[in-house]
Jmol script that loads the backbone (N, CA, C; Angstrom):
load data "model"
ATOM      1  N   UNK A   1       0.852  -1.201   0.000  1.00  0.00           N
ATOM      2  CA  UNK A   1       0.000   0.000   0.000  1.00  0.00           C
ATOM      3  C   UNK A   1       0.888   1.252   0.000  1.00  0.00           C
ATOM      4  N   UNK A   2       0.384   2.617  -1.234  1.00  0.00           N
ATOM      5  CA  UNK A   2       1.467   3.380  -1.416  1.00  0.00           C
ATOM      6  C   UNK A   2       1.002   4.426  -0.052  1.00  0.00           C
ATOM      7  N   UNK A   3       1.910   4.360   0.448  1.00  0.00           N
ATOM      8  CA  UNK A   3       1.977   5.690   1.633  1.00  0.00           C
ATOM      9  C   UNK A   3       1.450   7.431   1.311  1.00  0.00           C
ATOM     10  N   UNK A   4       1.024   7.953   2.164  1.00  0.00           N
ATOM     11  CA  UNK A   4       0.387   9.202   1.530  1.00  0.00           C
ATOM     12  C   UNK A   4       0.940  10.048   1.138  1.00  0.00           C
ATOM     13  N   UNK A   5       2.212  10.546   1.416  1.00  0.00           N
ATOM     14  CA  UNK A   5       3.042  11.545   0.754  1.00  0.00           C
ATOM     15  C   UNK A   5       3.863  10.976  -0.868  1.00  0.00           C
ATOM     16  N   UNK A   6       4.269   9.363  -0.672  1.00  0.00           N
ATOM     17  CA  UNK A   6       3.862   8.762  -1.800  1.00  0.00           C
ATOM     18  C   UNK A   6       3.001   9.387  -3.178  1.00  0.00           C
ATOM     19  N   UNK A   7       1.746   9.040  -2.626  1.00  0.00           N
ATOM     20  CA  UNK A   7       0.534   9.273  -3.513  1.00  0.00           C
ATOM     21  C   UNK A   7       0.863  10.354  -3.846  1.00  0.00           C
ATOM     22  N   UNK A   8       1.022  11.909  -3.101  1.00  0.00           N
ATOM     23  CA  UNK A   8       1.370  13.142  -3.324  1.00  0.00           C
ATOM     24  C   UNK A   8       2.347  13.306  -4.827  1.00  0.00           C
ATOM     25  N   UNK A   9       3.128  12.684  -4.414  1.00  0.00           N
ATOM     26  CA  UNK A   9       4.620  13.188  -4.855  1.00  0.00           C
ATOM     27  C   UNK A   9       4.880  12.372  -6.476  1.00  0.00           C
ATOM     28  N   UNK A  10       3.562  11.311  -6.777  1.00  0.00           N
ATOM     29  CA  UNK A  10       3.321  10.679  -7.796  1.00  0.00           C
ATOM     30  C   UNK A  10       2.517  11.520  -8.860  1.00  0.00           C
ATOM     31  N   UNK A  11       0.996  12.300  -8.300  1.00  0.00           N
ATOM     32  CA  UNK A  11       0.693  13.083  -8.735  1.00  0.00           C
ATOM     33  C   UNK A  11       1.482  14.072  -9.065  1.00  0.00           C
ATOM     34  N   UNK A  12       2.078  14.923  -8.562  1.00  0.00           N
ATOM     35  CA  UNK A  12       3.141  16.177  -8.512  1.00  0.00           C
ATOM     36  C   UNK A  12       3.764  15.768  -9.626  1.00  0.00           C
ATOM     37  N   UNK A  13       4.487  14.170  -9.878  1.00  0.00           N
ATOM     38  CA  UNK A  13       4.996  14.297 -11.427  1.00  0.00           C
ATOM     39  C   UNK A  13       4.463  14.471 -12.324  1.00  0.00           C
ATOM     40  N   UNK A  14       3.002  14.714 -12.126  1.00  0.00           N
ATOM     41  CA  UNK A  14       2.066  14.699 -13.526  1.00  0.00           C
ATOM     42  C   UNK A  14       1.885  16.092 -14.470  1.00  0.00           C
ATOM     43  N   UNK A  15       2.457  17.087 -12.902  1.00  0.00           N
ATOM     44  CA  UNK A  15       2.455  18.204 -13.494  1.00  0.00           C
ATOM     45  C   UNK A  15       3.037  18.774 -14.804  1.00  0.00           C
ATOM     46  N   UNK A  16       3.214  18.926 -15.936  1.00  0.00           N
ATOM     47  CA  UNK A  16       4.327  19.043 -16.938  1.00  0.00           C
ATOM     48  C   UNK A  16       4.574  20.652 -16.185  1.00  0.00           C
ATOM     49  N   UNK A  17       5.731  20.761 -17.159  1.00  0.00           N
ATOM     50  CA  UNK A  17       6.843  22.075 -17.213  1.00  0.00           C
ATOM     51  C   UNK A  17       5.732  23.336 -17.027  1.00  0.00           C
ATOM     52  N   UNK A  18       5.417  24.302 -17.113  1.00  0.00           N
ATOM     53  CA  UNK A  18       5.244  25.547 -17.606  1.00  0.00           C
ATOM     54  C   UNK A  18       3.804  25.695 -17.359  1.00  0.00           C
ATOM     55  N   UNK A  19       3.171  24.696 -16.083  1.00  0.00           N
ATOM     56  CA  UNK A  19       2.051  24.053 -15.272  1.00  0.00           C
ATOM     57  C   UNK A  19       2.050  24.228 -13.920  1.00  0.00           C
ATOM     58  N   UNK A  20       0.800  24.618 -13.150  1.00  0.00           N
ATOM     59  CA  UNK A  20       1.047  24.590 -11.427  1.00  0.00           C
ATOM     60  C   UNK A  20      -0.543  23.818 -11.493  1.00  0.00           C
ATOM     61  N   UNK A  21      -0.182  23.765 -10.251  1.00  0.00           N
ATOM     62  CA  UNK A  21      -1.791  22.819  -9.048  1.00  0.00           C
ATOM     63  C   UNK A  21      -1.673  23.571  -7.899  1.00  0.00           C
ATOM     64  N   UNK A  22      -2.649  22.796  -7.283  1.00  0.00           N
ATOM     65  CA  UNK A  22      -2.875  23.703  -5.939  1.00  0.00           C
ATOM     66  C   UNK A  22      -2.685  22.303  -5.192  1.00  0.00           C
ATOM     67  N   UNK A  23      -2.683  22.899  -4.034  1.00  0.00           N
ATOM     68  CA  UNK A  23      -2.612  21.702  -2.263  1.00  0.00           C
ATOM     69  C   UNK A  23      -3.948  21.232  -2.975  1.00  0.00           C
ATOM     70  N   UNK A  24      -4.846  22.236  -2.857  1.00  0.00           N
ATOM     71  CA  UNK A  24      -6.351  21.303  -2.676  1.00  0.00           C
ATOM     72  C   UNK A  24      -6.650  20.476  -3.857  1.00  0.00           C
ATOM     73  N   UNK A  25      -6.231  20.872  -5.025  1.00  0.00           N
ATOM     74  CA  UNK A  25      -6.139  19.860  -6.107  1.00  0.00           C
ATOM     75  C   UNK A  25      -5.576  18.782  -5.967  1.00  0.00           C
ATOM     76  N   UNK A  26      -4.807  18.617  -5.555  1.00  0.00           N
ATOM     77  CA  UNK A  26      -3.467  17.559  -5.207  1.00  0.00           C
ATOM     78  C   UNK A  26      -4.610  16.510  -4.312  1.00  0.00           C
ATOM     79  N   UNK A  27      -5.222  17.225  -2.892  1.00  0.00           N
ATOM     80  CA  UNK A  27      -5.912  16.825  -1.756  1.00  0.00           C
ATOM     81  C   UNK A  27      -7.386  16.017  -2.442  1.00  0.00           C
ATOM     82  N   UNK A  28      -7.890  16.901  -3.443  1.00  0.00           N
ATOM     83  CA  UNK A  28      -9.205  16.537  -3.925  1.00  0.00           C
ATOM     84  C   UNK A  28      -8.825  15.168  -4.945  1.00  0.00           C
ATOM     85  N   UNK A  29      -7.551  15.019  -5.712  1.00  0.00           N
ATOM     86  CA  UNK A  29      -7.345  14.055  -6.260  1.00  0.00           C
ATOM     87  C   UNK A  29      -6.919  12.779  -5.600  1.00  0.00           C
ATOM     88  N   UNK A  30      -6.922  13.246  -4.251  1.00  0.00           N
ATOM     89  CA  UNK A  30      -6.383  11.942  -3.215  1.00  0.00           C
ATOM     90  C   UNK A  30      -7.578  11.503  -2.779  1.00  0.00           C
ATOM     91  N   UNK A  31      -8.612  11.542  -2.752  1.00  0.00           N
ATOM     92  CA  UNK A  31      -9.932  12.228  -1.963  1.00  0.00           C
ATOM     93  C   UNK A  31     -10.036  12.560  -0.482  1.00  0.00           C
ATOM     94  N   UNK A  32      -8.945  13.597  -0.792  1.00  0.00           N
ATOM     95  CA  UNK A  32      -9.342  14.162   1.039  1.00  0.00           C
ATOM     96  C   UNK A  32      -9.230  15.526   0.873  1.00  0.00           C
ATOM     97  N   UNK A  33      -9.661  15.918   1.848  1.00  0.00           N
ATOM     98  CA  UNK A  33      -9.241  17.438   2.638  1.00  0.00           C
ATOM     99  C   UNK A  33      -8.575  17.664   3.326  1.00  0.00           C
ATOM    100  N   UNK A  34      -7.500  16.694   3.584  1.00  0.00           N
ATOM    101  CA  UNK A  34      -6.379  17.047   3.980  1.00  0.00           C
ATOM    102  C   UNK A  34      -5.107  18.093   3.421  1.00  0.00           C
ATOM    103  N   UNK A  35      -5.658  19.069   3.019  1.00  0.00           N
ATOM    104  CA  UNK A  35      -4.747  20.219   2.111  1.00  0.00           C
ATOM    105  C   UNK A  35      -3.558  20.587   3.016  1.00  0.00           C
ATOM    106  N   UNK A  36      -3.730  20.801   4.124  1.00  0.00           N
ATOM    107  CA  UNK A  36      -2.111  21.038   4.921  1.00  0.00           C
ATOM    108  C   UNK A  36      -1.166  19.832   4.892  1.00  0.00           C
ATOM    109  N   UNK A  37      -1.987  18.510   5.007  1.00  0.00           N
ATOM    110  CA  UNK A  37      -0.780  17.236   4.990  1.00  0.00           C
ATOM    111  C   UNK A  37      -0.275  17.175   3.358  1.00  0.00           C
ATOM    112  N   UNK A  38      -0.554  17.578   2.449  1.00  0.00           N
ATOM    113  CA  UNK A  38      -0.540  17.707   1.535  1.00  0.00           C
ATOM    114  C   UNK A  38       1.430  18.876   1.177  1.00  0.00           C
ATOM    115  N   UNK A  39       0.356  19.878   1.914  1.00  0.00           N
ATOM    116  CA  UNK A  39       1.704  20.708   2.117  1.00  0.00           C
ATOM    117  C   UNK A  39       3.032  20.316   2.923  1.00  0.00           C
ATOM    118  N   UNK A  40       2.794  19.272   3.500  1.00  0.00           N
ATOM    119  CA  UNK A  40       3.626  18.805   4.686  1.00  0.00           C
ATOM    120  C   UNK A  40       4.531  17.441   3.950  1.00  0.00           C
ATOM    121  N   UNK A  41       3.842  16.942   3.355  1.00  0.00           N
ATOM    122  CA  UNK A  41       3.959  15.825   2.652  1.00  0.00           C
ATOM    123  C   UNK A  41       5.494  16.454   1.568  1.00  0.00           C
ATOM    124  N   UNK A  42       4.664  17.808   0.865  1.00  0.00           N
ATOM    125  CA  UNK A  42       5.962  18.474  -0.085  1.00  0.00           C
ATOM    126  C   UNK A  42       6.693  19.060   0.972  1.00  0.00           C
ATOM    127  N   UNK A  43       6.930  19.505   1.875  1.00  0.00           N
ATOM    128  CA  UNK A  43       7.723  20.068   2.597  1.00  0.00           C
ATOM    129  C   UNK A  43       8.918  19.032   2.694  1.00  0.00           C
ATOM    130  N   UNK A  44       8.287  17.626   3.121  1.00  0.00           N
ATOM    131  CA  UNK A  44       9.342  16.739   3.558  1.00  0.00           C
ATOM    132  C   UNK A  44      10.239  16.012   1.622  1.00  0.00           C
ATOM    133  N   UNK A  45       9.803  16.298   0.609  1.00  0.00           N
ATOM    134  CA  UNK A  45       9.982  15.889  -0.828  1.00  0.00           C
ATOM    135  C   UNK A  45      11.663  15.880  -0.960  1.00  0.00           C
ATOM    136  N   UNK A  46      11.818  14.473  -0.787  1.00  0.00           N
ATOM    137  CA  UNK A  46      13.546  14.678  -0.633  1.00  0.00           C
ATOM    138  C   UNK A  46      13.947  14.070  -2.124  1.00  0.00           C
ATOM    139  N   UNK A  47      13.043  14.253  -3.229  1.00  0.00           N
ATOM    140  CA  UNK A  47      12.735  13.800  -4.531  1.00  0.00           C
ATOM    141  C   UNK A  47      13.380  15.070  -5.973  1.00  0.00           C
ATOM    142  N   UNK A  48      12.910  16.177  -5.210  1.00  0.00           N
ATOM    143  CA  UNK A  48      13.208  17.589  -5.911  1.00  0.00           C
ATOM    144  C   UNK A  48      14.447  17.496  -6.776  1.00  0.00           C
ATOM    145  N   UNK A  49      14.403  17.838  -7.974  1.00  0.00           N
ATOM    146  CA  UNK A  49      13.442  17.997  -9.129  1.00  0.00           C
ATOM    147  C   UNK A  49      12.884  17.038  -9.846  1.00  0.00           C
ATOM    148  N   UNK A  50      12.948  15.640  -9.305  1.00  0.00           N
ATOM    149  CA  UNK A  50      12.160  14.960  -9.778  1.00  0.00           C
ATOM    150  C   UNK A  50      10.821  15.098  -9.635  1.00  0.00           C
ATOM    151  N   UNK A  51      10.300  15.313  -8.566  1.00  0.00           N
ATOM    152  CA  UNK A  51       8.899  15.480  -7.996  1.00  0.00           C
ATOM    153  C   UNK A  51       8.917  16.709  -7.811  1.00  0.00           C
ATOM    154  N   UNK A  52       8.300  17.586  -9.105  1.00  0.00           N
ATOM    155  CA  UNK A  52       8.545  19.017  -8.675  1.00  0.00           C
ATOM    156  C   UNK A  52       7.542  19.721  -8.163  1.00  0.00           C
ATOM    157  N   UNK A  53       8.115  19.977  -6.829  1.00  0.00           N
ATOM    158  CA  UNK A  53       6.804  20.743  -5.521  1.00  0.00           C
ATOM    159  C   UNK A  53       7.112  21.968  -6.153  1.00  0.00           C
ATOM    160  N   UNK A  54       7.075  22.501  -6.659  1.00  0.00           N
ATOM    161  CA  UNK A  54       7.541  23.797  -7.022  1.00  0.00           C
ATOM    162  C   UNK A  54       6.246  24.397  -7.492  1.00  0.00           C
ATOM    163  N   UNK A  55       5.521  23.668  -8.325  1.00  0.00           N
ATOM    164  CA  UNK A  55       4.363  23.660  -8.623  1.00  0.00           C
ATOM    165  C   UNK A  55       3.208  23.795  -8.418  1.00  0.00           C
ATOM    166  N   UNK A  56       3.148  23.393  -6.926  1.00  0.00           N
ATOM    167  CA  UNK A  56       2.145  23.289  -6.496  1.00  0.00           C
ATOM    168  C   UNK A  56       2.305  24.854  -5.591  1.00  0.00           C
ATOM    169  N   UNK A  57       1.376  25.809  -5.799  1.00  0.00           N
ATOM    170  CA  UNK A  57       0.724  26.742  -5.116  1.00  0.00           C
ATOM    171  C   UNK A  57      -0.496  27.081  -4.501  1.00  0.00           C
ATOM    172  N   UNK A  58      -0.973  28.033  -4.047  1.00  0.00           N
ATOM    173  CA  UNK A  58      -2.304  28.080  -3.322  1.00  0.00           C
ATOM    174  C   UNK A  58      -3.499  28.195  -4.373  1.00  0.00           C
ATOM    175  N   UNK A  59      -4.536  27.980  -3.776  1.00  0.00           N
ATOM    176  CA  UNK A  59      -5.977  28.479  -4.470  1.00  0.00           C
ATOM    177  C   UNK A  59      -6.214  29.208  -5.216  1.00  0.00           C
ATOM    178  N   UNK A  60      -5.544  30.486  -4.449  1.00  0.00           N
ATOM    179  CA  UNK A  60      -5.561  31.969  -4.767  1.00  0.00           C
ATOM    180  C   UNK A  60      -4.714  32.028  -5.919  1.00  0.00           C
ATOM    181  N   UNK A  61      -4.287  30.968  -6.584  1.00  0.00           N
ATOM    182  CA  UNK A  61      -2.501  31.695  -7.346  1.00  0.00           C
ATOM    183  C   UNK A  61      -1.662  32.636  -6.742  1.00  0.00           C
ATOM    184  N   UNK A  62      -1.968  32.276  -5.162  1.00  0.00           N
ATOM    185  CA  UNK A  62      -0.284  33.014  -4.322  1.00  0.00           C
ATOM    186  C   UNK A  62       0.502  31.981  -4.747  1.00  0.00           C
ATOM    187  N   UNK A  63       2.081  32.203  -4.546  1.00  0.00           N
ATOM    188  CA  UNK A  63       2.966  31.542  -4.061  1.00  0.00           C
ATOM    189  C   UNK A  63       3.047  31.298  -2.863  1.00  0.00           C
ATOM    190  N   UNK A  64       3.232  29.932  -2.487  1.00  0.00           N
ATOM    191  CA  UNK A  64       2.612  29.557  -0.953  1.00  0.00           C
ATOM    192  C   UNK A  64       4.109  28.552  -0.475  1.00  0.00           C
ATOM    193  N   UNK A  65       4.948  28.396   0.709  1.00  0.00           N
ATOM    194  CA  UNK A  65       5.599  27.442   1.342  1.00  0.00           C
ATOM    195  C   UNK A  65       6.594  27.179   0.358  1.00  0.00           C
ATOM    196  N   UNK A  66       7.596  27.166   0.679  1.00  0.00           N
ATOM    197  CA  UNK A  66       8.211  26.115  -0.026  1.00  0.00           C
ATOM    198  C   UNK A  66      10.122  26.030   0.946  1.00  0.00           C
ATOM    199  N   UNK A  67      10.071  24.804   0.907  1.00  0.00           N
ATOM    200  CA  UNK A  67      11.196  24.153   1.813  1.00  0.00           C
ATOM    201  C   UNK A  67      12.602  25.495   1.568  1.00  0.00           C
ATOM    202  N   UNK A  68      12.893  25.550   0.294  1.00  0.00           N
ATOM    203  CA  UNK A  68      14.380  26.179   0.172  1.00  0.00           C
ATOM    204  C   UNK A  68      13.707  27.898  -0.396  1.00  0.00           C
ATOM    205  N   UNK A  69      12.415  28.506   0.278  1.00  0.00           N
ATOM    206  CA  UNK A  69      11.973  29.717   0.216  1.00  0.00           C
ATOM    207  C   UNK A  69      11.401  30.035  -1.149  1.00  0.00           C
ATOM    208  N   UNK A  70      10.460  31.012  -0.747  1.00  0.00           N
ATOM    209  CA  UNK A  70       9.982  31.888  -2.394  1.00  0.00           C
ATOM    210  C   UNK A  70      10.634  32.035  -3.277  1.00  0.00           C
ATOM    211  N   UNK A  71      11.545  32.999  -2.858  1.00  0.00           N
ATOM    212  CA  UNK A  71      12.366  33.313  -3.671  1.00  0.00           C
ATOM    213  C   UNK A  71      12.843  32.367  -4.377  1.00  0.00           C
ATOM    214  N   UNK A  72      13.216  31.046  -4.388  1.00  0.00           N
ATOM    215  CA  UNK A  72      13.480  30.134  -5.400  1.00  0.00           C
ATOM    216  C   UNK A  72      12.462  29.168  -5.633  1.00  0.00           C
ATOM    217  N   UNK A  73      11.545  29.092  -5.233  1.00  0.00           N
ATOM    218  CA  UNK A  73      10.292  29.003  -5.992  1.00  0.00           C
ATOM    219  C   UNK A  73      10.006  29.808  -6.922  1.00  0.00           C
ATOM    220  N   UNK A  74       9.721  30.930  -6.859  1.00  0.00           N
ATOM    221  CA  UNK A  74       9.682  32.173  -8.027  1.00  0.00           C
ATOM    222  C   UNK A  74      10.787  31.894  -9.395  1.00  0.00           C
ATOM    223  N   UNK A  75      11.516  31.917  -8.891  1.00  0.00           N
ATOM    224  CA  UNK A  75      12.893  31.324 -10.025  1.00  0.00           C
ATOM    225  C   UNK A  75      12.815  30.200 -10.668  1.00  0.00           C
ATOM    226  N   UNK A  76      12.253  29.077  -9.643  1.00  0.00           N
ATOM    227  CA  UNK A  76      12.294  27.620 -10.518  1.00  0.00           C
ATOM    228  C   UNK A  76      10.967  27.740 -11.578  1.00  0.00           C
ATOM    229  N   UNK A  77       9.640  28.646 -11.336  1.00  0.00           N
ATOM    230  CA  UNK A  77       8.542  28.751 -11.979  1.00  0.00           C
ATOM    231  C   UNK A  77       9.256  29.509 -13.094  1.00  0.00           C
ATOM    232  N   UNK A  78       9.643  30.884 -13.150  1.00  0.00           N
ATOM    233  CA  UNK A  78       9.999  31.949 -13.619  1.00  0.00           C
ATOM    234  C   UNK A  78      10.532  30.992 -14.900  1.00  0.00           C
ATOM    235  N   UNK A  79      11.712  29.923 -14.826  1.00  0.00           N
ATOM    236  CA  UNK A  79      12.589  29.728 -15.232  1.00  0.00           C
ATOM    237  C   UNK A  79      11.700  28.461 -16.457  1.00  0.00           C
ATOM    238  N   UNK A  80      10.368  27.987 -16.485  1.00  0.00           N
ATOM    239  CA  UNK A  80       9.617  27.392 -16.837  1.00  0.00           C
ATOM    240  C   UNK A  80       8.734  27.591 -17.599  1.00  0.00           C
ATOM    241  N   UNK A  81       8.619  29.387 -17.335  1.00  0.00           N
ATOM    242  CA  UNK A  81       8.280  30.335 -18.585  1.00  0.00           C
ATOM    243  C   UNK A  81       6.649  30.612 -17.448  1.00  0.00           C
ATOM    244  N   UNK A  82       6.309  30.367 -16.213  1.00  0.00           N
ATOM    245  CA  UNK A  82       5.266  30.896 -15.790  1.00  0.00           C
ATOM    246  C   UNK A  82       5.460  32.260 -14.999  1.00  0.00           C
ATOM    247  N   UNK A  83       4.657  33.531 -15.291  1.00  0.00           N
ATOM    248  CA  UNK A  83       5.104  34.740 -15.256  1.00  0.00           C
ATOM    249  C   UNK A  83       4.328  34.868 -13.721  1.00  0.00           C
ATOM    250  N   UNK A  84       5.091  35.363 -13.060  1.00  0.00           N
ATOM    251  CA  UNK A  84       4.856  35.775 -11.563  1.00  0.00           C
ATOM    252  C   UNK A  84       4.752  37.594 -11.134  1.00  0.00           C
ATOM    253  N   UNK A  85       3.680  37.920 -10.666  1.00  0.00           N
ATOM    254  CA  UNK A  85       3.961  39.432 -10.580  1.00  0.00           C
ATOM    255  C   UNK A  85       3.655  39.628  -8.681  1.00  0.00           C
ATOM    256  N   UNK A  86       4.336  40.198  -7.709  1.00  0.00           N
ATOM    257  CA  UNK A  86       3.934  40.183  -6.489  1.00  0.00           C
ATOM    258  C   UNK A  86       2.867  39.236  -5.718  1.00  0.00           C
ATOM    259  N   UNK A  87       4.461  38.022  -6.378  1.00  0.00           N
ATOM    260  CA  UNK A  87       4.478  36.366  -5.579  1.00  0.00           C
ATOM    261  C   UNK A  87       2.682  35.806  -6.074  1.00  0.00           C
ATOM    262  N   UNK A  88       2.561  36.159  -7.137  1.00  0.00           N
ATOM    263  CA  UNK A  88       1.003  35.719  -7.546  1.00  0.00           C
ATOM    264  C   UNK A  88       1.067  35.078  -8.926  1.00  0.00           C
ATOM    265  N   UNK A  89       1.023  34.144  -9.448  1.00  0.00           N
ATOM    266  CA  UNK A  89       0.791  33.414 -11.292  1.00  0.00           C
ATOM    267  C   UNK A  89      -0.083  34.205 -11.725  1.00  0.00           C
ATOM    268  N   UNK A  90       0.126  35.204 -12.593  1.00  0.00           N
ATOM    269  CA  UNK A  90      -0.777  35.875 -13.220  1.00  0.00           C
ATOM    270  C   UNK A  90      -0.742  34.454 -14.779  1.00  0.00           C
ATOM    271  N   UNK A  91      -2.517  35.049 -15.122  1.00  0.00           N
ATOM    272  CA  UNK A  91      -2.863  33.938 -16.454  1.00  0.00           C
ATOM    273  C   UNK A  91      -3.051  32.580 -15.292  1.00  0.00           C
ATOM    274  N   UNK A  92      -3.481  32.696 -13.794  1.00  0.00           N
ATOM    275  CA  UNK A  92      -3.681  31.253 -13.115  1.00  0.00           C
ATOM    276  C   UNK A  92      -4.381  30.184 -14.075  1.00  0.00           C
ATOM    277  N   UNK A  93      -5.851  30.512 -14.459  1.00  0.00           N
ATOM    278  CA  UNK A  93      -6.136  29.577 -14.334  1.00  0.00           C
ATOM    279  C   UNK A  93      -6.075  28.867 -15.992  1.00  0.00           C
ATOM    280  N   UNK A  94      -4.872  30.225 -16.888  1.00  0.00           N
ATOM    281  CA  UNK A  94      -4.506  29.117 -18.296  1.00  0.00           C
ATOM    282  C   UNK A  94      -3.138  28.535 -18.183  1.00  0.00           C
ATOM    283  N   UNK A  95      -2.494  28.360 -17.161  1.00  0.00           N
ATOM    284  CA  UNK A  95      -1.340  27.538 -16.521  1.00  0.00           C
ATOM    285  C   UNK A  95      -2.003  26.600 -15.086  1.00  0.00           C
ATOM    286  N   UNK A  96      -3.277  26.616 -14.748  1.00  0.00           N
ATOM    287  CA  UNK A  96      -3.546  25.404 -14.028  1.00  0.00           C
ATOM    288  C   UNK A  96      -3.601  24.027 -14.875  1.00  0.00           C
ATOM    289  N   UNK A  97      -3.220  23.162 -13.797  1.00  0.00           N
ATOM    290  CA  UNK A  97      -3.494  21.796 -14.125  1.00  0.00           C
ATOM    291  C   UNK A  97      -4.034  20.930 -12.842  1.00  0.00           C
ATOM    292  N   UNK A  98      -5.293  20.367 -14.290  1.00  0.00           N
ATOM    293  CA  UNK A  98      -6.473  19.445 -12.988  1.00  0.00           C
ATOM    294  C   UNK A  98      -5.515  18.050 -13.413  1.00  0.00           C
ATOM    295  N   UNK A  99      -5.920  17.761 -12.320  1.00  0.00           N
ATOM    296  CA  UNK A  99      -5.904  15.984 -12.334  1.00  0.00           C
ATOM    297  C   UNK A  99      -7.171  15.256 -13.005  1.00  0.00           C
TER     298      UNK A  99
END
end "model"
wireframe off; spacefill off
backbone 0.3
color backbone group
């Protein structure tokens, strides 16, 4: 049985390049509401850049958490061609990806 941060970090590869998700997407494709273990799950991602948490942001299209800071979150997106204006994905929801 695959373990839950597992499951996480399987989805997360599905993301392609120049693509984000949210916790709760991630959470709703697991079927839970567990959206913080979700975040906790990428926090612990000792997978990076294979399993790219980088991706995954908030609801809102903030930039939300990330283990080695925003600021290189912003960079690893930036660098993927998704345009960021005051830590927010502008164009969210034509760079979201559903599961």
């Amino acid at each position: 049985k695959m373990k839950f941060n597992e499951k996480v970090y399987k989805l997360c590869k599905k993301i392609p390049k120049g693509k984000v998700s949210t916790y709760k997407l991630v959470a709703e494709a697991l079927n839970t509401k567990a959206y913080r273990a979700v975040g906790q799950a990428l926090n612990k991602n000792h997978y990076a850049p294979i399993v790219p948490c980088h991706r995954i942001i908030a609801s809102n299209g903030h930039l939300h958490g990330f283990a080695s800071g925003l600021k290189n979150k912003k960079l690893l997106l930036e660098k993927e061609g998704i345009k960021i204006k005051n830590s927010k994905v502008l164009d969210f929801e034509k760079v979201l990806f559903r599961f």
